[in-house]
C-alpha positions in Angstrom: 0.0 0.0 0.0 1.5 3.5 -1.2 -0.3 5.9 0.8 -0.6 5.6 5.0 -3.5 4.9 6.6 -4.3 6.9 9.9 -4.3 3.5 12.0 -0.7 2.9 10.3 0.5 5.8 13.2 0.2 5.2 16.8 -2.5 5.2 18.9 -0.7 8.8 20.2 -0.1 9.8 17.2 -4.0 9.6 15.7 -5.3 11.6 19.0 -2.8 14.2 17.7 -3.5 14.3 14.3 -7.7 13.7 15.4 -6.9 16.6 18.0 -5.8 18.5 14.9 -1.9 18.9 14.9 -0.2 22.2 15.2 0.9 23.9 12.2 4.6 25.2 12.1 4.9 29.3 12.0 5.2 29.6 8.8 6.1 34.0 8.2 6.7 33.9 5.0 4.1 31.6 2.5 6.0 32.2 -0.3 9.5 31.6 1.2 8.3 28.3 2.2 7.0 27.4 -1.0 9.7 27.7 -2.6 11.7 25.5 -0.4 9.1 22.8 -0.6 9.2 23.0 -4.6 12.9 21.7 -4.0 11.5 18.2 -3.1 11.7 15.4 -5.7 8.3 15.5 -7.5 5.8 13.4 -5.9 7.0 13.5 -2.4 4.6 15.7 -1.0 1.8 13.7 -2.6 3.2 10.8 -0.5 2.3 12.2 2.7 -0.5 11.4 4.5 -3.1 14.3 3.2 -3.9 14.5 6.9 -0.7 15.5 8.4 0.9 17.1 5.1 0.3 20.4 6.4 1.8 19.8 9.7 4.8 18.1 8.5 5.3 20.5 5.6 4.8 24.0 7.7 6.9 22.5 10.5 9.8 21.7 8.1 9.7 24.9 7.1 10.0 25.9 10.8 12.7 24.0 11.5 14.8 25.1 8.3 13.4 29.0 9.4 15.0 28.4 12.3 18.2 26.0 12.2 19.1 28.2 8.7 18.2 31.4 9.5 20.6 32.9 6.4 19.3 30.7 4.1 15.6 31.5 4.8 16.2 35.2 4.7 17.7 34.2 1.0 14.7 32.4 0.2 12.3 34.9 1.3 14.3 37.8 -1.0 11.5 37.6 -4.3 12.5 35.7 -7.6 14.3 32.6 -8.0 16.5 30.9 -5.4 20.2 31.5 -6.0 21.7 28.4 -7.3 24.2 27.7 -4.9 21.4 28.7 -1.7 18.9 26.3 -3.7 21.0 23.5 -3.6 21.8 23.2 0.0 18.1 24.0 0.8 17.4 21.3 -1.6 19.9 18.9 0.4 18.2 20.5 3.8 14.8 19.4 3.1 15.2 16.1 0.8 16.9 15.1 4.2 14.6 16.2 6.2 12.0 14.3 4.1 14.9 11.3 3.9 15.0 11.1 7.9 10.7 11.3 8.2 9.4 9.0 5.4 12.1 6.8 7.0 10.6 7.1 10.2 7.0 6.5 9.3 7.7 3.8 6.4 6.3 6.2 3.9 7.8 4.7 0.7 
């Protein structure tokens, strides 16, 4: 089966997501979807529609906050810098790597 199922996640982790999980602070929308369009096509697709929000705001977050000079890049308008655009690509396709990993998301 390709796409999780809630009852694939932990008990836990289906009052969170039925609780309604917290979204990251995303500031900048656009910033953010620009990192995201550095993913491998498809990934995003291959998140449970459910928590995609969650896990894709809260990424952002985390990159926000660990990178704090490579968000300001990609919040500047117009395209991402090459050189910025390919560690943020590394950044999140690990990021990504390290949680499909975790929840056996294929």
């Amino acid at each position: 089966e390709l796409y999780m199922k809630l009852e694939d996640f932990t008990q836990k982790e289906q009052e969170e997501i039925n609780e309604g999980l917290s979204s990251g602070e995303v500031s900048d929308k656009e910033a953010g979807d620009k990192i995201l369009a550095l993913l491998p096509d498809g990934w995003i697709k291959k998140i449970p529609f459910f928590v995609r929000k969650h896990s894709t705001t809260k990424t952002i977050e985390r990159i926000a906050n660990d990178y704090p000079d490579l968000y300001a890049v990609a919040k500047k308008p117009g395209e991402l810098p090459e050189k910025e655009g390919e560690e943020l690509r590394k950044i999140i396709t690990d990021i990504f790597t390290e949680k499909m990993e975790k929840h056996n998301i294929k």
